[in-house]
C-alpha positions in Angstrom: 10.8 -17.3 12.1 8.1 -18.5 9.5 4.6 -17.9 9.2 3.4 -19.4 5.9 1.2 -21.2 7.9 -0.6 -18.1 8.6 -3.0 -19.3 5.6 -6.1 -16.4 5.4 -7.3 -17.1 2.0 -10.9 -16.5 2.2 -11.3 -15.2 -1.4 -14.3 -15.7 -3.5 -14.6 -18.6 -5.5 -14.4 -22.5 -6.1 -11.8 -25.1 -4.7 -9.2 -25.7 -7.0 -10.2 -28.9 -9.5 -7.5 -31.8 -9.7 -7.0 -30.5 -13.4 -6.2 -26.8 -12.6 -3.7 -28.9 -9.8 -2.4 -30.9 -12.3 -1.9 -27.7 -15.4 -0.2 -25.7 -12.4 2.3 -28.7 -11.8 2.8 -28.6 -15.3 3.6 -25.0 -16.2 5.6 -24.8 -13.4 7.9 -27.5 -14.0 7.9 -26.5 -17.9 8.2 -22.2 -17.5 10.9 -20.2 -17.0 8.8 -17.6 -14.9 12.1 -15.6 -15.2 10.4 -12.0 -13.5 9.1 -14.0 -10.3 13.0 -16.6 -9.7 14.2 -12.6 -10.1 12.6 -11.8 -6.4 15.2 -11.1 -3.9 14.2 -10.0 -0.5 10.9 -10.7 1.7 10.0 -7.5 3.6 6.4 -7.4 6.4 5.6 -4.2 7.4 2.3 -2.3 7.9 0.5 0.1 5.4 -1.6 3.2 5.8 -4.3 4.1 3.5 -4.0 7.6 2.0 -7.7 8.1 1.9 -8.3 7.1 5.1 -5.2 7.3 7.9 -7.0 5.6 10.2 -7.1 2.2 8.5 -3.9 0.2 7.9 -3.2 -3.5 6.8 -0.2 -5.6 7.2 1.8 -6.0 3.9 4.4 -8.8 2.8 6.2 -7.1 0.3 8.5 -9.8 -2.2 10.8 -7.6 -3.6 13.6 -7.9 -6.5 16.0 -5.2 -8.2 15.8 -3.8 -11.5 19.0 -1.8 -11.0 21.0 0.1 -7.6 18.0 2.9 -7.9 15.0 0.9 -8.4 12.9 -1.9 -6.9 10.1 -3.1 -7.8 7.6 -5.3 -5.1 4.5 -7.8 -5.3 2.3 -7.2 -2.0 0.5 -10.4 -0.3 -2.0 -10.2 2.7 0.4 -13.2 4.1 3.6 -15.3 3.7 1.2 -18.2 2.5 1.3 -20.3 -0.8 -2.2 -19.3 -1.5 -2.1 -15.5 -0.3 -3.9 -12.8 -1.8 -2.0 -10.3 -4.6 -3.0 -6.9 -2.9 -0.9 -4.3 -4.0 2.8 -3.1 -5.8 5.6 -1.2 -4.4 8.1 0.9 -6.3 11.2 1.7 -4.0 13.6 4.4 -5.5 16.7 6.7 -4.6 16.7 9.6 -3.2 18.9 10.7 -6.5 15.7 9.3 -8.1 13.2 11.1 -5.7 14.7 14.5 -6.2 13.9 14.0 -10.1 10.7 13.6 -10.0 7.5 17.2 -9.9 6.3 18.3 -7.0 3.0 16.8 -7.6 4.3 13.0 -8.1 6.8 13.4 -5.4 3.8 13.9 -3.0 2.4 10.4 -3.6 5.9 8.5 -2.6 6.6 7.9 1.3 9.5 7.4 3.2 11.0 4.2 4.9 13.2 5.9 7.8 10.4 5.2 10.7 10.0 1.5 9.8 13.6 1.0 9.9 14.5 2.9 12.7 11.5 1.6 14.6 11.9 -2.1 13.8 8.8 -2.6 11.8 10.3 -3.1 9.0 11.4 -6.6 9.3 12.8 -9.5 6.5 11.5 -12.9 8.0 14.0 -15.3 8.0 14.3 -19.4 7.1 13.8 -21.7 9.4 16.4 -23.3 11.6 19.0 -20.2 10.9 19.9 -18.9 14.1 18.2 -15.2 15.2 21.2 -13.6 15.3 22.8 -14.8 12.0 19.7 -13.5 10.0 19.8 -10.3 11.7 23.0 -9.5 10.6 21.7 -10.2 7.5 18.6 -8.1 7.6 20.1 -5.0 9.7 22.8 -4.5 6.5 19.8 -4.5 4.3 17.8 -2.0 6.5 21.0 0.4 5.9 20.2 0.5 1.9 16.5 0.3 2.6 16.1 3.8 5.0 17.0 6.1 2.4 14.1 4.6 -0.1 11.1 6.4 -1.1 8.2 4.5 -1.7 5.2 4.7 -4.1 2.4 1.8 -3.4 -1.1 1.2 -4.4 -3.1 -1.3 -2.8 -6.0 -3.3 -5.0 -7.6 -5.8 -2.4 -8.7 -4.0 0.4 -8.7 -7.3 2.7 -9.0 -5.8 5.8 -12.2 -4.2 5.7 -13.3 -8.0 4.4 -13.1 -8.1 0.4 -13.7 -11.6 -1.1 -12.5 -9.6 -4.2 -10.7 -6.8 -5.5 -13.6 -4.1 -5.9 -13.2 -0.9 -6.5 -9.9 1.7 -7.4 -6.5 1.4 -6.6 -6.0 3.1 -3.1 -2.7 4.6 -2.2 -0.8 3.6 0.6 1.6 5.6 3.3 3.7 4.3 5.6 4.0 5.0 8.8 6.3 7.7 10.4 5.7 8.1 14.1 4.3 5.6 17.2 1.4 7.2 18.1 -0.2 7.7 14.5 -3.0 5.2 15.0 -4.3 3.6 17.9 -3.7 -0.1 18.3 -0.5 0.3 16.1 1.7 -1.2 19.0 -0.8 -4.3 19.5 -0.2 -5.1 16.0 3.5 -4.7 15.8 3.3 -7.2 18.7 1.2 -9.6 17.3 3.3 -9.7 13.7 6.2 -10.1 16.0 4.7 -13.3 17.7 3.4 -15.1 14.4 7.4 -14.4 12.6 9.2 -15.0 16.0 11.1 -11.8 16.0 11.1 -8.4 18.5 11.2 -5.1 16.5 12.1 -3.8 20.0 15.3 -5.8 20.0 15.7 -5.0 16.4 15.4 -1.0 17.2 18.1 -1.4 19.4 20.3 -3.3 17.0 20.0 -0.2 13.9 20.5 2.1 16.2 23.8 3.0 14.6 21.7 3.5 11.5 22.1 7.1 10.2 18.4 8.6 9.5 18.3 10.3 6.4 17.1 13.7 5.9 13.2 12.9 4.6 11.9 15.3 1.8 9.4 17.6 2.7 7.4 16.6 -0.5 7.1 12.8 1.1 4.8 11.2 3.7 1.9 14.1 2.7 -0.7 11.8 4.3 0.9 13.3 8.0 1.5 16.7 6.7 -2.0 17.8 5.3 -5.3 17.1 4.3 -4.9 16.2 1.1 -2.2 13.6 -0.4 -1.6 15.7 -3.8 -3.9 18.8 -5.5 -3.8 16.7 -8.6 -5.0 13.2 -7.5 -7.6 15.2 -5.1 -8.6 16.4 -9.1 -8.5 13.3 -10.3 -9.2 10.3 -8.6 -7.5 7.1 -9.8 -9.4 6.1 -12.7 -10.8 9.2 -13.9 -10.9 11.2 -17.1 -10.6 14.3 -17.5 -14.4 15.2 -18.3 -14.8 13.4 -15.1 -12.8 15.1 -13.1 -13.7 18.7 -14.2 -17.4 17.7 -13.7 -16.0 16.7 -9.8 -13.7 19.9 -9.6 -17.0 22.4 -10.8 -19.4 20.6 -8.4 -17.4 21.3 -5.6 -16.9 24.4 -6.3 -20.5 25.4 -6.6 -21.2 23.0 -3.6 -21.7 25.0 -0.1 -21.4 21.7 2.6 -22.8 24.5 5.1 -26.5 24.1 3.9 -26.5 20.7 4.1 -28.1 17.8 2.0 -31.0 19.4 0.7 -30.9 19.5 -3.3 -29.7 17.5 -6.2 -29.6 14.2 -5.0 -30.2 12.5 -8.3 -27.9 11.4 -11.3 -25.8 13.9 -13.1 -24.2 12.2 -15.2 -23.8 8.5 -16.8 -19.9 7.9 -16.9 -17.9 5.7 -18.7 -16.1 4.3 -16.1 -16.9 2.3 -13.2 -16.1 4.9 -10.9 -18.2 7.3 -9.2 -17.2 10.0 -7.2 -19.1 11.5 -4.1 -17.0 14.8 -2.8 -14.4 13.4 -4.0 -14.2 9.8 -2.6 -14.3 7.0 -4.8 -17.0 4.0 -4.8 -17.4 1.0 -7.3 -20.4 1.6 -9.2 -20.8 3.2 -12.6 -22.6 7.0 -12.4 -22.3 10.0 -10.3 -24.3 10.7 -7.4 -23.8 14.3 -6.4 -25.6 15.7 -3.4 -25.4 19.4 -2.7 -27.9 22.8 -2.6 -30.3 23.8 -5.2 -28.0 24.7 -8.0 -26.8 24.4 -11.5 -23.7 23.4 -11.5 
């Protein structure tokens, strides 16, 4: 039910030298590393980028407890000793959920689907029988469904990153089987690497009680935009920056086209620039729109 051979490490850089080898044996047998031994729970399951629904990436999320209302998860592209960090996940209540503004509830998503569905799997050890672990896992599922979710991704190593470039993208998960095409194929193909069937595993939470999901979470399916105020903005942003976005838009008219400014606006601080709204890693604006001032 393994797959840490599943090794994808393609990142940037040199081979480890036989002294970095040797340092990491040492630290590791000398340091506590107290936060990490704290991890609990290995959960593989599929995210959805905010920006962009149409693009997801598998997600092995290693997961420990900071109290009965909080959890707090490191993301790797794979199971493997040498997989890429990608992301964080903060799981809360839904006593916690109901606590939070309008605005920041919209950026949390719900975990109902993925358990009901089976995607949401906790690959087991070797040599313990299926149906042991199971039990396991399916208890675990009935703590997990009623979690909210809040994740940013930093390594977008599906569209072929040798590093982490650009913002932080937020990540959805997924609440119905037909919300990207392909979806199925890659349930299918998780489910041969770990050894597991989220088919048989649907069956098995059945008995499951599905939560009632706020209407604040999983805003990716329910409109255009995640939240008013990231859409403002942008991860990374200031405030200058972000008023400069929010006039320019305003003055913009998309229905004349791309004739007009198409120069520099404005030297930023940050290495963020923002075109209508989407973010790229590079350090000015480039605003395109009609002859205007803005």
């Amino acid at each position: 039910m393994s797959a840490t051979q599943n090794v994808t490490n393609d990142a940037q850089g040199n081979p480890l030298t036989t002294k970095s080898r040797v340092l990491e044996t040492g630290a590791a047998a000398g340091q506590s590393f107290g936060p990490v031994k704290a991890i609990c729970a290995h959960l593989n399951a599929f995210h959805v980028y905010a920006s962009d629904p149409k693009r997801c990436v598998e997600a092995n999320h290693y997961c420990s407890h900071l109290n009965e209302d909080v959890r707090q998860c490191l993301i790797y592209d794979t199971p493997a000793p040498n997989a890429r960090l990608i992301g964080v996940e903060y799981m809360i209540s839904a006593t916690l959920y109901k606590t939070l503004s309008q605005s920041e509830r919209k950026l949390w998503h719900s975990h109902v689907f993925e358990v009901k569905s089976g995607m949401l799997i906790l690959p087991g050890p070797e040599g313990l029988p299926t149906s042991i672990w199971e039990e396991a896992e399916t208890k675990e599922m009935e703590d997990v469904v009623g979690l909210y979710g809040k994740t940013y991704h930093f390594w977008q190593v599906d569209r072929g990153d040798k590093l982490p470039l650009g913002g932080p993208e937020l990540m959805m998960s997924f609440t119905g089987e037909e919300q990207q095409d392909g979806l199925s194929d890659l349930v299918e193909e998780r489910d041969s690497r770990f050894k597991v069937s989220s088919k048989q595993k649907k069956d098995k939470r059945a008995y499951i009680e599905e939560p009632q999901v706020h209407e604040d979470a999983d805003r990716v399916w329910k409109d255009s935009s995640v939240s008013g105020d990231s859409k403002q903005q942008p991860a990374g942003a200031t405030s200058e920056e972000a008023s400069l976005l929010k006039a320019f838009s305003q003055r913009s008219n998309p229905t004349k086209g791309r004739a007009g400014i198409r120069g520099l606006q404005q030297a930023v601080a940050s290495k963020t620039m923002f075109q209508f709204g989407f973010i790229v890693h590079t350090r000015v604006y480039v605003l395109e729109g009609e002859d205007d001032e803005l």
